[in-house]
KOLFI-249190 format. One line per field, with one value per atom (N, C-alpha, C): atom name; residue in one letter; chain; z, x, y. Coordinates in Angstrom, 3 decimals, padded with zeros to 6 digits. Layout:
atom: CA	... $
res: a	... $
chain: A	... $
up: Z	... $
east: X	... $
north: Y	... $
***
This chain:
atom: N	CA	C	N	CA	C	N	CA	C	N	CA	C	N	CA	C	N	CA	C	N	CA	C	N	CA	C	N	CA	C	N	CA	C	N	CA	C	N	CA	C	N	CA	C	N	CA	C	N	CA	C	N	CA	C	N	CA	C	N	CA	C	N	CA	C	N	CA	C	N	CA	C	N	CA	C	N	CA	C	N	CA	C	N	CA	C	N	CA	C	N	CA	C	N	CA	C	N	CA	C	N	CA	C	N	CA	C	N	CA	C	N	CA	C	N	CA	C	N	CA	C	N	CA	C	N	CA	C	N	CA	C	N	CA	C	N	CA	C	N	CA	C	N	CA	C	N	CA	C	N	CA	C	N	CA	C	N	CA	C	N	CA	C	N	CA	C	N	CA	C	N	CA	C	N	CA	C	N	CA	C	N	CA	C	N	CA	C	N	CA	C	N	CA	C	N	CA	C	N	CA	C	N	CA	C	N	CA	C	N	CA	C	N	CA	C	N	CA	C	N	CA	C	N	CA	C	N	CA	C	N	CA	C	N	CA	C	N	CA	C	N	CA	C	N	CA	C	N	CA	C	N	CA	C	N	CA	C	N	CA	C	N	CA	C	N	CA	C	N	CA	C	N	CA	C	N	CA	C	N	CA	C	N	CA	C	N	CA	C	N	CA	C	N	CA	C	N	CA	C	N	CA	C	N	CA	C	N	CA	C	N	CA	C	N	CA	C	N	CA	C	N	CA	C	N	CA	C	N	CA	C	N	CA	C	N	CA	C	N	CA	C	N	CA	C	N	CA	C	N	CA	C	N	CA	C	N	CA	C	N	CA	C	N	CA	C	N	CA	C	N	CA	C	N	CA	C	N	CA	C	N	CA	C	N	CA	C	N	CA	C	N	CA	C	N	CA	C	N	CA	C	N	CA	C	N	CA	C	N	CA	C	N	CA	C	N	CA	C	N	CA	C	N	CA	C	N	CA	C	N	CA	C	N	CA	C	N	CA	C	N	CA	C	N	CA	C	N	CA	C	N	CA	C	N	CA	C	N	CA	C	N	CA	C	N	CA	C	N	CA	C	N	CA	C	N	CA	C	N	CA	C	N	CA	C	N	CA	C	N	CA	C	N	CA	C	N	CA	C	N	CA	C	N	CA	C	N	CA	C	N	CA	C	N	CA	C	N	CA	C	N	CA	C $
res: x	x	x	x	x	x	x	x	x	x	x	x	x	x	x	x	x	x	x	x	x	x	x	x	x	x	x	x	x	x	x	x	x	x	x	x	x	x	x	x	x	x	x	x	x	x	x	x	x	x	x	x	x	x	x	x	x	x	x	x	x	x	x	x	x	x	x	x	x	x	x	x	x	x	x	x	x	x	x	x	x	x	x	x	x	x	x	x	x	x	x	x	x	x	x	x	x	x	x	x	x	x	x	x	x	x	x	x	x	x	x	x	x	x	x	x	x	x	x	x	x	x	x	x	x	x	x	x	x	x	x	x	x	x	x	x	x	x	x	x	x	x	x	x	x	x	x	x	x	x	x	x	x	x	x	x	x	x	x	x	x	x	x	x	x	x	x	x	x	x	x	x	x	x	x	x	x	x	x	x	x	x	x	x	x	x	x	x	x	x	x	x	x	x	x	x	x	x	x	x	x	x	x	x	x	x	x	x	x	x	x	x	x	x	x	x	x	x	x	x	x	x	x	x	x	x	x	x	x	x	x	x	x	x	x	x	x	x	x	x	x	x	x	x	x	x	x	x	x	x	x	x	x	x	x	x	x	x	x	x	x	x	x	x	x	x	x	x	x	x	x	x	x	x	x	x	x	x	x	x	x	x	x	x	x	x	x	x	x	x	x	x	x	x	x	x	x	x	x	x	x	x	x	x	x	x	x	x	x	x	x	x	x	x	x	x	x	x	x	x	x	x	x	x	x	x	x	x	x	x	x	x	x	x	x	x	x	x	x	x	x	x	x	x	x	x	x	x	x	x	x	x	x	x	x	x	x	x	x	x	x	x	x	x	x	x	x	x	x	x	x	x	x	x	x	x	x	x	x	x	x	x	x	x	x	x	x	x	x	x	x	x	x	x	x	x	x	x	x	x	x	x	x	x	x	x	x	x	x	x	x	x	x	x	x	x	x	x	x	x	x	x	x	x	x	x	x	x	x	x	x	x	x	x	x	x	x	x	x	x	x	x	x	x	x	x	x	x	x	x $
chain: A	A	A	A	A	A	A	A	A	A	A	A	A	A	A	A	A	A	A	A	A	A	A	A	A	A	A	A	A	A	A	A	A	A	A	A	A	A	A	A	A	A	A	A	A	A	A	A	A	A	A	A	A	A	A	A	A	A	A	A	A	A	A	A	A	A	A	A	A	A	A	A	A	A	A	A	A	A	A	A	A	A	A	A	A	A	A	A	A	A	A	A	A	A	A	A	A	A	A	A	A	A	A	A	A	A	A	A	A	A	A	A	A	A	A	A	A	A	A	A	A	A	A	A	A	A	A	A	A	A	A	A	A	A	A	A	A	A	A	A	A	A	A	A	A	A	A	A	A	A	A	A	A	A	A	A	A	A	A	A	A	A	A	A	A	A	A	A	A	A	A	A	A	A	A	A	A	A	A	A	A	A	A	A	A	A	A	A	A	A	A	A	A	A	A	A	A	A	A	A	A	A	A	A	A	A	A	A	A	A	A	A	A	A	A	A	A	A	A	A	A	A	A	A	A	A	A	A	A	A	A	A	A	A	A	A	A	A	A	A	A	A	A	A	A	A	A	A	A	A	A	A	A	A	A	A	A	A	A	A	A	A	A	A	A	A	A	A	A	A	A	A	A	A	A	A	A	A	A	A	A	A	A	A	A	A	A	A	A	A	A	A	A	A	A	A	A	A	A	A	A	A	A	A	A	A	A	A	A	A	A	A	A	A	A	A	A	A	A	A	A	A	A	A	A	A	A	A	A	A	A	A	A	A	A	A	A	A	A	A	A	A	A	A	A	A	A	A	A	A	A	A	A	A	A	A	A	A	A	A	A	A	A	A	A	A	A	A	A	A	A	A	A	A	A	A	A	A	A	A	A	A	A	A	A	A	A	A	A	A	A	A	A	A	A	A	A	A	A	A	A	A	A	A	A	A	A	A	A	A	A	A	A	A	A	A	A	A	A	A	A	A	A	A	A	A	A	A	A	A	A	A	A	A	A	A	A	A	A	A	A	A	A	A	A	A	A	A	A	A $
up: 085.175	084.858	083.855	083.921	082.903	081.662	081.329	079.595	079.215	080.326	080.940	081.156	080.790	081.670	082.682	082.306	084.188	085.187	085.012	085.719	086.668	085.031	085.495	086.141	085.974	086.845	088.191	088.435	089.710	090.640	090.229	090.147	090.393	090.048	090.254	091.078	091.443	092.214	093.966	093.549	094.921	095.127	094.530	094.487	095.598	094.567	095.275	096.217	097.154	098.187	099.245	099.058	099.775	099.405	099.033	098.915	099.471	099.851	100.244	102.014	102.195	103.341	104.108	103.838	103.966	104.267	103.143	103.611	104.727	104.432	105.883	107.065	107.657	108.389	108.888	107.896	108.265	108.858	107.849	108.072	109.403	109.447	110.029	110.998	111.053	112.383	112.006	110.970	110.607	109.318	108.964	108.062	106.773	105.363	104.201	104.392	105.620	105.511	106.232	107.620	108.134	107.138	106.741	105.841	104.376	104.147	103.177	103.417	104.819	105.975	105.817	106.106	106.602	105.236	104.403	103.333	102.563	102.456	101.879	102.810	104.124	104.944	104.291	104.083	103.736	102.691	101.623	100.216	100.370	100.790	100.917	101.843	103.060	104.198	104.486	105.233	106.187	105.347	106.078	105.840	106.668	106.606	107.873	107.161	108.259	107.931	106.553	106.666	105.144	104.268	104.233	102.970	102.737	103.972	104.101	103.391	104.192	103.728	102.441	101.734	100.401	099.529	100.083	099.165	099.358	100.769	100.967	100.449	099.428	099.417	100.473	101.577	102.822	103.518	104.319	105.187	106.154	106.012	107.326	109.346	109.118	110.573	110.893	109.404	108.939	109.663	108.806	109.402	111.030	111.293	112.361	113.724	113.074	114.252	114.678	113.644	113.524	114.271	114.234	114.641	116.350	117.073	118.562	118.807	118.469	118.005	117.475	116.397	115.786	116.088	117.042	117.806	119.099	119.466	120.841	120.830	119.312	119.008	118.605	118.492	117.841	116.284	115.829	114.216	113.688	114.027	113.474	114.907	114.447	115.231	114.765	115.648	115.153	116.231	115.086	115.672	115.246	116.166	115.408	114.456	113.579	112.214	112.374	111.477	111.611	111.829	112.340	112.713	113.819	113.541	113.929	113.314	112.500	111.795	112.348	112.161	112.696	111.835	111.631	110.949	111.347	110.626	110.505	110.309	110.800	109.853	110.249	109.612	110.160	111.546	112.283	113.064	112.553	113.458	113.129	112.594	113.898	113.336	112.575	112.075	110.946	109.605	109.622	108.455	107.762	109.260	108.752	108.361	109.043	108.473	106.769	106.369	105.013	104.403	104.561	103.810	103.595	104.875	104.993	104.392	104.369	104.054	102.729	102.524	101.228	099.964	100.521	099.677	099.260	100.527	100.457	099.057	099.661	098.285	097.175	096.902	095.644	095.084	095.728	095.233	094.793	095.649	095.643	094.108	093.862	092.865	091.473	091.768	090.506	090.090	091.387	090.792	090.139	090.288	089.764	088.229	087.923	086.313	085.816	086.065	085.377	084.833	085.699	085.375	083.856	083.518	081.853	080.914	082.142	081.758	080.969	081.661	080.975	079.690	079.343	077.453	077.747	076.992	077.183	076.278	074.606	074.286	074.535	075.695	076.465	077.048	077.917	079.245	079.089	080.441	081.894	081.644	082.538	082.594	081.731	081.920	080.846	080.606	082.015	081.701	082.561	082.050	082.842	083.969	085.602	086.301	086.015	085.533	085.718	084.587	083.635	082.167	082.808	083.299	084.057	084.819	086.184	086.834	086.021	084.902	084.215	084.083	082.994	081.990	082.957	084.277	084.954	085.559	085.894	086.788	085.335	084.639	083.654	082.859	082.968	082.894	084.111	085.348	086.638	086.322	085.710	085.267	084.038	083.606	082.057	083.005	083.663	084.360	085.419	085.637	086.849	085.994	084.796	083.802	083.185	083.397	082.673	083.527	084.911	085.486	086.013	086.999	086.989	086.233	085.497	084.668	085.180	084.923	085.143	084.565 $
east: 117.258	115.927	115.993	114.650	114.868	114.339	114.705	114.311	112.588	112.032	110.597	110.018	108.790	107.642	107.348	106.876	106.888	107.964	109.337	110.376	110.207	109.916	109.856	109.152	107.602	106.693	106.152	107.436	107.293	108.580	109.155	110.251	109.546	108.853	108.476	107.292	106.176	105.540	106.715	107.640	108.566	108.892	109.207	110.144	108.833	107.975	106.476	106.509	106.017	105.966	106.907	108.714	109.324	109.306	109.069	108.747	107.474	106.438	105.282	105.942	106.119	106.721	107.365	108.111	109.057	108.485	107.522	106.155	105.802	105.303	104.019	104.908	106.173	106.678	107.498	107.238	108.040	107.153	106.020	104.786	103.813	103.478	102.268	102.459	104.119	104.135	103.878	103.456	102.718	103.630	103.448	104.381	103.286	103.784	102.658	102.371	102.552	101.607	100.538	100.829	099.532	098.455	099.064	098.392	097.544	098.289	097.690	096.475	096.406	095.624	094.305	094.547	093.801	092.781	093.312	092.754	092.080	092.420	092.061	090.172	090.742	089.705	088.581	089.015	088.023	087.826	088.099	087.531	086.394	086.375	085.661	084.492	085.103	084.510	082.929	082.640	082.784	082.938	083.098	083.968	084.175	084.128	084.533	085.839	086.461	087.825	088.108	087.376	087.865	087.906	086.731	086.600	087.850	088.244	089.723	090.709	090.888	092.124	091.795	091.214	090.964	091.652	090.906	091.713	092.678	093.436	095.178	095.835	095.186	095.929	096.637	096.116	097.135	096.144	096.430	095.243	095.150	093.193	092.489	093.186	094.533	094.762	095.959	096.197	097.048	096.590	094.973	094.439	093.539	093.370	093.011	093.777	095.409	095.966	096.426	096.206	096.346	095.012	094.005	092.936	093.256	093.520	093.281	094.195	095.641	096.390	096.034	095.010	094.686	093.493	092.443	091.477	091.969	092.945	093.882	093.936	094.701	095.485	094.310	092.924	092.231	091.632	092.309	092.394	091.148	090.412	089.397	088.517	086.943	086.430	085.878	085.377	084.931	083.674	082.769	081.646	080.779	080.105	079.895	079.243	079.368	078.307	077.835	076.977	075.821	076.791	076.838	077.672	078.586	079.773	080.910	082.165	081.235	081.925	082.460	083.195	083.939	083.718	083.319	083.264	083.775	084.698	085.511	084.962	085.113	085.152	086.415	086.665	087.421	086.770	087.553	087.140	087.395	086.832	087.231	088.653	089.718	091.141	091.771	091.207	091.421	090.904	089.790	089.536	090.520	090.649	091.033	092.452	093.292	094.678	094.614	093.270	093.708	093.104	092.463	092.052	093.544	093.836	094.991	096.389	096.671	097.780	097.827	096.689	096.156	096.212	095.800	095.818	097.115	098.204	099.495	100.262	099.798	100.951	099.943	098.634	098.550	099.071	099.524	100.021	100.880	102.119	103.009	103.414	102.465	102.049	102.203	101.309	100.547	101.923	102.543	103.538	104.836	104.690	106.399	105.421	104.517	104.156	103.796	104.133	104.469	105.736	106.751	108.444	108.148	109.119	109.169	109.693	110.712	111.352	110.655	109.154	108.098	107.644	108.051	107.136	108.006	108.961	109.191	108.331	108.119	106.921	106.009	105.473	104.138	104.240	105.123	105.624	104.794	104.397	104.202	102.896	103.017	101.896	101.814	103.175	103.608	102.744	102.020	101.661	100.277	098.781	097.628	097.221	097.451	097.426	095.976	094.942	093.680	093.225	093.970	094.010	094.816	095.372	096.934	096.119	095.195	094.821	093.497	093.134	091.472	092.449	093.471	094.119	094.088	095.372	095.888	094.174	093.106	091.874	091.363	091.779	091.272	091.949	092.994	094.352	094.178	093.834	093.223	092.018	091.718	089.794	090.435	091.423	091.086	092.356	093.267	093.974	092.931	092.173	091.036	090.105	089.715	088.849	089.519	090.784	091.272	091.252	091.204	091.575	092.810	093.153	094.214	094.362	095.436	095.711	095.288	094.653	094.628	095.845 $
north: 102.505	102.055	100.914	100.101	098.988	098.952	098.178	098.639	097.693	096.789	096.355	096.853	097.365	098.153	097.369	095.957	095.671	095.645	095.976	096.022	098.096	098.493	100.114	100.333	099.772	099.986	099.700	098.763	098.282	098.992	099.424	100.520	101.603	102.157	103.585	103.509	102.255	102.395	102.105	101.313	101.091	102.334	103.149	104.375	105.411	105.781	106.460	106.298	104.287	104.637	104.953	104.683	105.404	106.429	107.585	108.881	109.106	108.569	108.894	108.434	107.680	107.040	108.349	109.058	110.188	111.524	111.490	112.798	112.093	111.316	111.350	111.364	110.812	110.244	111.865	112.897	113.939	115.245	114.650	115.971	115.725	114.461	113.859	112.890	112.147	110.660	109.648	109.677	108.267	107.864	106.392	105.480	105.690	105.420	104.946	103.683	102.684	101.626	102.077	103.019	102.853	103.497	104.686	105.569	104.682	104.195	103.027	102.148	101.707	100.861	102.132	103.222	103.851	104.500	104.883	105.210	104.532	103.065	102.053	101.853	102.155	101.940	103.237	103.912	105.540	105.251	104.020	104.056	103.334	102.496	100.988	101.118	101.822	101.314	101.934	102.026	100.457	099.295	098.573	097.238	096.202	094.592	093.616	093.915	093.220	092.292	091.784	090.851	089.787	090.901	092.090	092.405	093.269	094.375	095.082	094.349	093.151	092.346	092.157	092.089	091.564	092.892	093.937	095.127	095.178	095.252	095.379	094.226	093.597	092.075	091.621	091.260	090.562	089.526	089.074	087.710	088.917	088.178	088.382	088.542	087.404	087.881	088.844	089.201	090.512	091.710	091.844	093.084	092.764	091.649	091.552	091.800	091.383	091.569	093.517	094.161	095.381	096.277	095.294	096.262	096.693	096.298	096.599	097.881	098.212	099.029	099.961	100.193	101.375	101.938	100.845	101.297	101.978	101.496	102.676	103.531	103.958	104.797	106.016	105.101	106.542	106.878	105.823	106.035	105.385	104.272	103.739	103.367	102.807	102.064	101.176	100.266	098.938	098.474	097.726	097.440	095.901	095.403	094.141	094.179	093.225	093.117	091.748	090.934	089.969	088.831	087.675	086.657	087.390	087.034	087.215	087.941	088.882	090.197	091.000	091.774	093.095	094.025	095.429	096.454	097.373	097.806	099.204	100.390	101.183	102.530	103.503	104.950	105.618	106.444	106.618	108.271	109.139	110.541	111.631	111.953	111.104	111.715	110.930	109.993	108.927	109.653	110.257	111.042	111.937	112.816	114.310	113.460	112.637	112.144	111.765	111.161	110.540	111.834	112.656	114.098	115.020	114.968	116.279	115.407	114.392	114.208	113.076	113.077	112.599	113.827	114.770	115.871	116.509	116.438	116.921	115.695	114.495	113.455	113.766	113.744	114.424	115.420	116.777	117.439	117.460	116.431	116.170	114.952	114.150	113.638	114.523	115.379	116.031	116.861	117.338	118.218	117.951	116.605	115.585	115.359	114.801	114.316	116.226	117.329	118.603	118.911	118.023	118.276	118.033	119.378	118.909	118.045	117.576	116.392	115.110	114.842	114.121	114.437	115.333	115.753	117.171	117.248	119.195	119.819	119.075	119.514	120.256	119.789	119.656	120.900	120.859	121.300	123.146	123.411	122.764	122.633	121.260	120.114	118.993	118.438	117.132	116.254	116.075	115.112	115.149	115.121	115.520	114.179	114.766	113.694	113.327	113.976	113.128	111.892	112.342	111.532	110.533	110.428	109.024	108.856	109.231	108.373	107.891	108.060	107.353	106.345	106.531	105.552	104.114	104.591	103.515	102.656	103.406	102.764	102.020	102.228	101.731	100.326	100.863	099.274	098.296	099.225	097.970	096.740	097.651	097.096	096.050	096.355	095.526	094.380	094.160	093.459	092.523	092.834	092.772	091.475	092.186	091.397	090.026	090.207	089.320	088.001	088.399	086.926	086.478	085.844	084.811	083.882	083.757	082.602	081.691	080.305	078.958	078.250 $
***
């Protein structure tokens, strides 16, 4: 590990999603990108295009070229919106996927920041996942506020 928080932290979010990658891919068939795609879609959505791509940080013909594929497959649908919009939402088995296996990596989450290894102090429950996820939505917001450098 590095002795950087931004080195570590990009380290341990890489790390997560091959470990999330591994659940899903073992429990459920599915990769943590689609799963990522899909959840992202259940936060937001409905949703066009642009606005998707905007949250996944990727271009519009990123997620565009993905849509026909995952409308096959079952996972979302899509419908026109005013112009020449596209709107997303999930389906049914697009739901129950980011519920049921959303719930499994939380647990899976919640139960790695208990190792006592994090605070033995503490221990058990080193570390309270709901206090870490305010903190971090909250470091988003103040990163968010700040802007891109000019």
């Amino acid at each position: 590990m590095a002795d950087r928080i931004t080195v570590t932290l990009h380290e341990l979010v890489a790390e997560l999603d091959i470990y999330a990658d591994a659940v899903l891919q073992q429990r459920h068939g599915v990769s943590f990108n689609l799963f990522e795609f899909l959840a992202t879609l259940a936060e937001v959505g409905p949703v066009d295009v642009t606005g998707l791509a905007r949250c996944l940080r990727v271009t519009k013909a990123a997620v565009s070229k993905r849509l026909p594929g995952l409308v096959d497959d079952g996972w979302i649908r899509t419908e026109a919106g005013t112009g020449r919009r596209v709107v997303m939402s999930l389906t049914d088995k697009g739901h129950t996927l980011v519920q049921r296996a959303g719930g499994e990596l939380e647990a899976e989450f919640t139960e790695m920041l208990a190792d006592p290894r994090l605070d033995p102090e503490v221990s058990p429950g080193a570390i309270d996942a709901g206090r870490l996820n305010s903190h971090l939505a909250t470091l988003t917001t103040i990163v968010l506020e700040k802007g891109t450098p000019s």
